[in-house]
N, C-alpha and C positions, 0 to 999 in steps of 0.2 A: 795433645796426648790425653790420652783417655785415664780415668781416674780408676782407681782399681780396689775392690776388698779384699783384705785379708784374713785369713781367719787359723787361730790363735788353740790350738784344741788341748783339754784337759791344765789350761792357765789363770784359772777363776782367782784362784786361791795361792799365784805367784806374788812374792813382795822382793824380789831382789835377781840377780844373776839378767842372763838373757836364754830368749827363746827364738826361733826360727816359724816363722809361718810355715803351717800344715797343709795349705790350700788355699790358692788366690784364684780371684776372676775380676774382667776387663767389663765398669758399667756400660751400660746402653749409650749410644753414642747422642742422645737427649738429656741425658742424665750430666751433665759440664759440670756441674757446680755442686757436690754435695758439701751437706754442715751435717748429717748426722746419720746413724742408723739403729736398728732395733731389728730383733730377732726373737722369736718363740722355739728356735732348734729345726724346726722344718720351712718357716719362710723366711726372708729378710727383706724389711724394708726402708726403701734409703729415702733423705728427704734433701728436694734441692732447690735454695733458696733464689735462685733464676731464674728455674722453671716454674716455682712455685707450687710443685707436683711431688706428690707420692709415688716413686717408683717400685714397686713389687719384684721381687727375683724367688729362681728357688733358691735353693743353697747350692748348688753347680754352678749357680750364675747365670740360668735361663730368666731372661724377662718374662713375668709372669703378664705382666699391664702395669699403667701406671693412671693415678686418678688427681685431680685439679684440689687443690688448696680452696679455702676462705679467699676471697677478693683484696679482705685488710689483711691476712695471712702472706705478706707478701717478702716478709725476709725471716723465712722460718730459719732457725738455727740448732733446732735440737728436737728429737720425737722419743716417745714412749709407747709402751704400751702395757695393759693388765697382766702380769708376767702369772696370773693363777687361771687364765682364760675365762675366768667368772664372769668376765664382761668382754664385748666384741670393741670396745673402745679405745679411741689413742687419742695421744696428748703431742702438741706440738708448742716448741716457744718460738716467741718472733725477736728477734734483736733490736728492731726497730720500735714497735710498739710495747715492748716489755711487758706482753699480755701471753700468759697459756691460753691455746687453744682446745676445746675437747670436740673431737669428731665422734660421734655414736654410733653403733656397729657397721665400721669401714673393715674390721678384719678381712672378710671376705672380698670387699670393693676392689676391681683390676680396671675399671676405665669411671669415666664423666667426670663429674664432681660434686662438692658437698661444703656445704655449709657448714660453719661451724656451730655444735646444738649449744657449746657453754664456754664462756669467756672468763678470764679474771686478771687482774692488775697483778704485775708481782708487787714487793715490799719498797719501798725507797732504796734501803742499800743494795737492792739487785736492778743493779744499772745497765749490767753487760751481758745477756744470760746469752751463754755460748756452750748452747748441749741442754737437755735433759734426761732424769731417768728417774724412774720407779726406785725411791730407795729402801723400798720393804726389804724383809729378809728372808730369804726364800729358798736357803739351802739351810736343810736344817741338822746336816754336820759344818756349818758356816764355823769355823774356827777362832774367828774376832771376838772381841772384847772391848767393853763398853763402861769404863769409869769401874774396867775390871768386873762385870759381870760380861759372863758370857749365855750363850744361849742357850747352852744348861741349865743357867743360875734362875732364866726365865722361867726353863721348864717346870723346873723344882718347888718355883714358887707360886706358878698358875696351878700345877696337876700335880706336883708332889714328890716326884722322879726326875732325873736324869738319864731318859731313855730315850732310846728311838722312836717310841709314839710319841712321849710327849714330847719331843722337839718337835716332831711332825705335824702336831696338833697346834703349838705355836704360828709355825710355816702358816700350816694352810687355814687357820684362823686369824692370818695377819695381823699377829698381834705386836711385833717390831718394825718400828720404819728409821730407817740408818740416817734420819736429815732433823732438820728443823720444826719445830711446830711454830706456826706464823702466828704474830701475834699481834700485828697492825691493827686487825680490825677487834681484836678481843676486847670484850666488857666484862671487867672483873666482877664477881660477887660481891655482897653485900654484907659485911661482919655484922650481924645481929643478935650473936653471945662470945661473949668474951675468949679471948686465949687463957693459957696458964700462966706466960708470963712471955717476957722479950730477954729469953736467955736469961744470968743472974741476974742482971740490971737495967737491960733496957734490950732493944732492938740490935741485930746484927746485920750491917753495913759492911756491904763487900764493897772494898775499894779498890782492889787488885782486877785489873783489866788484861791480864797477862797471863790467868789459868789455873794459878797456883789452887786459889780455891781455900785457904785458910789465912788469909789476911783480910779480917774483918775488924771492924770499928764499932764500940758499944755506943749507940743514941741512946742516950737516958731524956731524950724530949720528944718523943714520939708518943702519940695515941694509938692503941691497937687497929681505929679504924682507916691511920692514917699508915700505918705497917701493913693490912692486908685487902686492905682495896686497891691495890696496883698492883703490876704484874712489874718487879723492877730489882734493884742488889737490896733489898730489905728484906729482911725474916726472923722470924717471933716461933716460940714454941704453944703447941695447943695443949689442950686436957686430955687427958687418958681415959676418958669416961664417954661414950655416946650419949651426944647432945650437950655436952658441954660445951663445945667450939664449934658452934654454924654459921654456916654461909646460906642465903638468899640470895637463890639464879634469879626471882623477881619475875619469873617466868618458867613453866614447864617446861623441862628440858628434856630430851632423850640421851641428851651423854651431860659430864661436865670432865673442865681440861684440871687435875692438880698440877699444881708449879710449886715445887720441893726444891728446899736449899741445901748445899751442902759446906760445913763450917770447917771438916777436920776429917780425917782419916778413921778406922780401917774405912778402903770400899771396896767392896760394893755395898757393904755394909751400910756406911750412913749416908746411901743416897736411898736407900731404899730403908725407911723405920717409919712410916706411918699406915695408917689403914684409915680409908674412906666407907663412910654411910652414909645412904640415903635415904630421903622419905615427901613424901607430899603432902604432910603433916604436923612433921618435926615430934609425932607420937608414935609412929610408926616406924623404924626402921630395918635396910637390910643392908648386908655387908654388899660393897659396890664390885661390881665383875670389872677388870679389865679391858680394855676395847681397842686399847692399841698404847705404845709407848713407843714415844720418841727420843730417841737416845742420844743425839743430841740436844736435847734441849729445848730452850727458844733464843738465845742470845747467838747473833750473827758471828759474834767473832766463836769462830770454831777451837780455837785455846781456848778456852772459858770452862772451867771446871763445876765452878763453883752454883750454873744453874740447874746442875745434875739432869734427873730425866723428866722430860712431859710426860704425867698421865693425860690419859682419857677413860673416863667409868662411865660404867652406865647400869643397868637394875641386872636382875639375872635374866627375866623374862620381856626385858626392852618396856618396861612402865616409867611414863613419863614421871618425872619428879621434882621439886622445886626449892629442897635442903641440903646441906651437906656438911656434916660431920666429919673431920677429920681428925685421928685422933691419935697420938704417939704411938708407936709397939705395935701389938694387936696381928692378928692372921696375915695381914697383909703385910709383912714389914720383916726384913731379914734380922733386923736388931730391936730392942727394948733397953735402949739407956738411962732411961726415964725424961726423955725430951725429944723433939725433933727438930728440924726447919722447914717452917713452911711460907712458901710467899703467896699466894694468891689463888683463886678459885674462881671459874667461868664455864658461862654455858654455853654446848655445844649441842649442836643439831648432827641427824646420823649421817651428813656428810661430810663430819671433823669441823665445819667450816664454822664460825663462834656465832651464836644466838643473839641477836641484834633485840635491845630491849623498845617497841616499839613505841610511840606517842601517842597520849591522847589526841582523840579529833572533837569538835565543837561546832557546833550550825544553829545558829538565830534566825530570828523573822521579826515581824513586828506587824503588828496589827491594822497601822495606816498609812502605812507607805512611806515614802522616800522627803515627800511634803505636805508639811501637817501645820493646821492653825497657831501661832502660838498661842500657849495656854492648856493645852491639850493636853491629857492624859493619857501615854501610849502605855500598851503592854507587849513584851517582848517575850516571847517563847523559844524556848529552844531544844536539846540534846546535846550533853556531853558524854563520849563514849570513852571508856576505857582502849589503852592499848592492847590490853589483855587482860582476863578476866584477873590474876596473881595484881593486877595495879590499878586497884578501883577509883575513882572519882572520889575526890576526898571535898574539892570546896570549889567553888561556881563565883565568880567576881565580877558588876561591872564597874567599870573606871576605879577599881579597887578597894569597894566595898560592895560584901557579901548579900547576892539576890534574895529575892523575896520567900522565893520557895525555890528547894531540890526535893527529887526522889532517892531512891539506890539507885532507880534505873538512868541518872542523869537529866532525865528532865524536870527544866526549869523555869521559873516566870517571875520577870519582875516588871515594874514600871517606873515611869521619868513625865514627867512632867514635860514639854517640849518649851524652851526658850527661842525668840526672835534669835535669825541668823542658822548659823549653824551647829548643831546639836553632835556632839561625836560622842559615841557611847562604844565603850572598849570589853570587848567581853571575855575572860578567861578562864578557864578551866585546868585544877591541878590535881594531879595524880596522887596515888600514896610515898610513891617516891622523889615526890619533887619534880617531877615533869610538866612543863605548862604549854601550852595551846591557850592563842589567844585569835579572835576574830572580831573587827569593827564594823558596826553600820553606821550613819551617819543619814539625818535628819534633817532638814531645812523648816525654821518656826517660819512660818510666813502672817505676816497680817495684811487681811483685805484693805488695799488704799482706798474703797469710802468710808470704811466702818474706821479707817485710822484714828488714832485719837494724838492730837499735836497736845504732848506733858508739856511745852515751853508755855501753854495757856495755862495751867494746872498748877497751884501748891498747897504746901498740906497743913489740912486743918482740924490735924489729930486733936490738937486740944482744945477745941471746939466741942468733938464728937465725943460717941460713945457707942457699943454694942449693946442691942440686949436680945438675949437669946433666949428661945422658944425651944422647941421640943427637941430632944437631939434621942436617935435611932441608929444601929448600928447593925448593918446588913452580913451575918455572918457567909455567907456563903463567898462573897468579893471581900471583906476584909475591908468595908467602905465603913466611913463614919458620917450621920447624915443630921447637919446642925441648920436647924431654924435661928436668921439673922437678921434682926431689924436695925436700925439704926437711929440715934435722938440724936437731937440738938441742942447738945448743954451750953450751949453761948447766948450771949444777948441779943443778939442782930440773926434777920433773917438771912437764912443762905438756899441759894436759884441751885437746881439741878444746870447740870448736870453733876452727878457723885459720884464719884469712885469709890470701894472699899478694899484695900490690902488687905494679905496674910503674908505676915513674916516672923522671921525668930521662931520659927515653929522648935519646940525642945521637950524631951524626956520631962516626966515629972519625976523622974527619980535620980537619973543622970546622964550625962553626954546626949552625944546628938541623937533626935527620933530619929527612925524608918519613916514617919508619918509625912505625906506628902499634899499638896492642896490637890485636887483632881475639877476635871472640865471650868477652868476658871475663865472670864471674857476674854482676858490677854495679861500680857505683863509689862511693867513699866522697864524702860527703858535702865532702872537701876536692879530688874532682873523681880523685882517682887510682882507677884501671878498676882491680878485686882479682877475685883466682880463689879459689873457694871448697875449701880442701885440705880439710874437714870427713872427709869419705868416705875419704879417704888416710892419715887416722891410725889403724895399726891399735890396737885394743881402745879405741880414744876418747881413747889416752894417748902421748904420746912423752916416755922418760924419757933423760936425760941421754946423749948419743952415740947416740941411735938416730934415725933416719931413716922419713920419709914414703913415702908413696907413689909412684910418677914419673909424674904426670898431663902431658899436652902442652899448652903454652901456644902459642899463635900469633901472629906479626906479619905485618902487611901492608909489604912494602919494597917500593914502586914505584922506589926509584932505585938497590935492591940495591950498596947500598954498606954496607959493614961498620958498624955502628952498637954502643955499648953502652945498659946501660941499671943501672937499680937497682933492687934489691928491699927491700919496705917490709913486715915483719911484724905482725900483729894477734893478741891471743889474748886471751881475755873474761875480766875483772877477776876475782880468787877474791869466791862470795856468801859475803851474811851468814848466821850459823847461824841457818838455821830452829828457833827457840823454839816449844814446843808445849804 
C-alpha cells in the first residue's frame, strides 16, 4: 500500500476539536518509507529513510524528481527547510547518527545528489530525534504565548507598537525561535565586575525541576564568580548603572547569548527586566540590539519555567565586541523593580553557534640538535602565540621556571646547560586567562668514550686547593660572564695532573636560587657538577706546594646579571699501584 499526504488547509493555528483533510495524494511508488515532510505552499518535499532520497512533489502530488541523501545520511528521519526563502537550504536529522544534516541550495535540486555541505552532533538528551522543523516564528498574527508574552509583547518592545508592521518586522527579522537554545558547547563569560548583590542575601537556587519557577533556595556561600560563570539554576542580581556588572566574551564576539532567570511572578514581566551593553573597551558603550530570542530557553525539560528566555545581542551596526554589561531596568526591560536574575553570559558567532575560546600554540628549536656533548651550553628559541589577540601571552616556562627572555610578541630564549643521558626540557606557555600549551624537546648529553674520564680513579681535594681569579669581563650583548681561573696548591705534597675544577652551589648574592648558569664546561661529573678540565694548565704535569695553574677562562651565562656566588670543587686522580714486573 502506498503511503499517502494529506493536507490539512487553514489548521496552523488549531489546538482542539477535529478536522477533515482538504486534499490527499498517493506518493511515488519509490517513495515506501517516508519519516517526514516540508513544504514552502508551492512544493512539497518528502524525505525517505530507505531510499535515502529527497522526493520532490507539487502540491497535486505530481513528482516533481527526487535527489540522493549524504552516504552517512542514511536513516534520515526528519527535514526542514528556510521557511523565509532567504536561503535555498535544508536541514535533515538522522536517527541513527543523531547528527543534522545541512544540504546548500538543493531547493531547486529534482535529480543526482549531494553531499552534505555542514554537519553537527545533536545534545546528549536528543537521543531519539524523530522529525525536524524550523521553529522560528513566522506568522506574525501567530496567536501563542510565551511565559505570557505574546508576539505583540515582542513587537512593542523591539519597535514600540503593536501593529502589523511591527509584528512583521519581527517575522521577517527572525527574531523569535519557538525551541531551545543549545547550550552544550557554550563558554560562559567571564565576571570581571562585580553584581549588586545575590538577591537579599545570597544567590537564588532553583530547585524545582517541575516548572513552577518560584521555588528557589538562598546560597549565602556562593562567590559572584562562582554564580555567574555557568550557565545552570543559579542567579544573582546586577547594578543598574552601565559598566557596573561586566562580563568578558575573552574574545571578539559578533553576538553574545543572555541567560535570564525568573524568581516570581507578574510575567512577562519578570522574565523580561534587564538591558544589555556593549563595548570593546568597557569605555565605550551601546545599548545591545536584539538578534534573536529563544523562548524556550535553554533547559531541556520543556516545564521549566523558571529559565525564562535565551537572548542573543549583538551591536546595532554588527561591530565586533568583547564586554557586556547587563544591567536591571533600563530600555530594554518591561519592568524596573530595582533588581533582576541574571545567570550567565556567552559568546556567540553570527551563526547562533557559541564562540569557542581558542588555545595558545608554542614551537621550540634548539640550537644543536637532538645530541649534544655534555657539558654544553644550548640555546633554545622559540614562539608562543596567542589564541587570540583578547588573550595575550602572559608567561613562557621551561620545566617550570620562567625563560630567559620573552617579547610581547612571544618570542623567547632561554638556555640549559646539557647533562649526561637524557635531558628533557618541558616548555610552557600561558595565556591571560589561564590557558597553557605546553611542548617537549628532549636532548641526549653524550660523552666521547676516548676523551671519557673514569671518576672511580678520581677524588676530591678541595681542601688542598684554591681558586685565584684573574680578570673577570661581562659580555653584554649574550648576558655571558667571563672569569679568568687559576688554580694553587695550598697543601704540602705535590699533586700530578691530571685536575679537575668544578662549579657548583652557584646562588643569588642577595637571595634564592640564580638564573646564573656554568656555560661550555669539558663535562660533568657523574654527581651532575659541569668541571673544566685544568689538565693542559699544569705546567710540567706537576703543581708542587705554593705554586699555581694556569689562568684558563671559565664562563657563565647571567640572564638576570645579578651578582651571584658560586663554589669550587677539586678533583685530582688517586696515587696508582706500583706496577710489579
Amino acid at each position: 500500500m502506498l503511503g499517502r499526504v494529506l493536507m490539512f488547509t487553514g489548521t496552523a493555528s488549531r489546538r482542539s476539536g477535529e478536522a477533515a483533510p482538504t486534499s490527499t495524494f498517493a506518493l511515488d511508488v519509490a517513495n515506501t518509507s517516508p519519516s517526514d515532510l516540508v513544504t514552502d505552499g508551492t512544493t512539497i518535499w518528502v524525505v525517505d529513510d530507505e531510499a535515502d532520497s529527497v522526493f520532490v512533489y507539487e502540491m497535486d502530488g505530481s513528482l516533481i524528481g527526487k535527489w540522493q541523501l549524504d552516504s552517512a545520511n542514511g536513516a534520515s528521519s526528519g527535514i526542514t527547510l528556510d521557511p523565509t526563502g532567504v536561503v535555498d537550504d535544508m536541514w535533515t536529522v538522522d536517527r541513527n547518527t543523531k547528527t543534522v544534516y545541512r544540504y546548500a541550495n538543493v531547493r531547486n535540486r529534482v535529480d543526482g545528489s549531494q553531499a552534505a555541505s555542514e554537519t553537527f552532533l545533536l545534545t546528549g538528551v536528543n537521543t531519539s530525534p524523530d522529525g525536524i522543523a524550523d521553529p522560528l516564528v513566522t506568522d506574525p498574527d501567530d496567536a501563542r504565548t510565551w511565559l505570557g508574552a505574546s508576539l505583540g509583547t515582542f513587537a512593542t518592545l523591539f519597535y514600540g507598537d503593536d501593529s502589523a508592521e511591527s509584528r512583521q518586522m519581527v517575522v521577517d527579522r527572525q527574531l523569535l525561535d519557538d525551541g531551545l537554545f543549545d547550550i552544550s558547547t557554550a563558554r560562559p563569560a567571564r565576571l570581571i565586575s562585580g553584581p549588586d548583590s545575590f538577591g537579599p542575601v545570597g544567590a537564588q537556587r532553583h530547585i524545582d525541576s517541575t516548572g513552577l519557577g518560584n521555588t528557589v533556595n538562598i546560597q549565602v556561600d556562593l562567590t559572584p564568580d562562582e554564580t555567574f560563570n555557568f550557565i545552570d539554576n543559579i542567579a544573582g542580581s546586577t547594578k543598574d548603572f552601565v559598566g557596573g556588572t561586566v562580563f568578558d566574551l575573552e574574545v571578539l564576539a559578533p553576538r553574545a547569548a543572555i541567560f535570564n532567570n525568573i524568581d516570581h511572578g507578574p510575567l512577562p514581566q519578570e522574565a523580561i527586566e534587564s538591558t544589555a551593553y556593549l563595548s570593546r573597551d568597557r569605555v565605550n558603550w551601546v545599548e545591545a540590539e536584539p538578534q534573536r530570542v529563544w523562548l524556550e530557553g535553554w533547559h531541556e525539560n520543556l516545564g521549566i519555567i523558571w529559565d525564562g528566555f535565551a537572548y542573543v545581542v549583538g551591536t546595532p551596526d554588527n561591530t565586533p565586541f568583547r564586554y557586556v554589561s547587563v544591567i536591571h531596568g533600563g530600555p530594554g526591560a518591561l519592568l524596573s523593580d530595582g533588581d533582576n536574575e541574571l545567570n550567565a553570559v556567552a559568546a556567540v558567532g553570527e551563526d547562533f553557534q557559541p564562540v569557542p575560546l581558542l588555545t595558545p600554540t608554542i614551537n621550540v628549536s634548539n640550537s644543536a640538535g637532538d645530541e649534544v656533548a655534555a657539558g654544553t651550553a644550548v640555546l633554545f628559541s622559540g614562539v608562543a602565540t596567542a589564541g587570540q589577540p583578547t588573550t595575550p601571552i602572559v608567561a613562557v616556562t621551561v620545566n617550570g621556571i620562567g625563560v630567559d627572555e620573552v617579547d610581547v610578541a612571544g618570542h623567547f630564549f632561554s638556555s640549559a646547560t646539557i647533562q649526561p643521558g637524557n635531558n628533557r626540557f618541558e616548555f610552557t606557555a600561558t595565556d591571560a586567562v589561564g590557558q597553557d600549551v605546553s611542548t617537549t624537546l628532549t636532548i641526549a648529553g653524550t660523552q666521547n668514550p676516548k676523551d671519557a674520564i673514569d671518576f672511580s680513579q678520581f677524588t676530591d681535594i678541595t681542601g688542598s686547593f684554591g681558586g685565584v681569579y684573574g680578570r673577570t669581563s661581562f659580555v653584554d650583548g649574550t648576558n655571558t660572564l667571563l672569569v679568568e681561573l687559576a688554580t694553587r696548591n695550598n697543601g704540602t705534597f705535590a699533586t700530578n695532573a691530571p685536575l679537575l675544577v668544578g662549579v657548583t652551589n652557584i646562588r643569588s648574592r642577595y637571595a634564592g636560587e640564580a638564573m646564573t648558569e656554568v656555560m661550555d664546561a669539558d663535562g660533568v661529573t657523574p654527581d651532575g657538577v659541569p668541571y673544566f678540565d685544568f689538565t693542559n694548565h699544569v705546567i710540567n704535569g706537576q703543581l708542587r706546594p705554593g705554586e699555581t695553574s694556569g689562568s684558563p677562562v671559565i664562563t657563565f651565562r647571567n640572564p638576570s646579571r645579578e651578582q651571584f656566588d658560586f663554589d669550587l670543587v677539586f678533583y685530582g686522580k688517586l696515587n696508582a699501584a706500583p706496577l710489579i714486573t
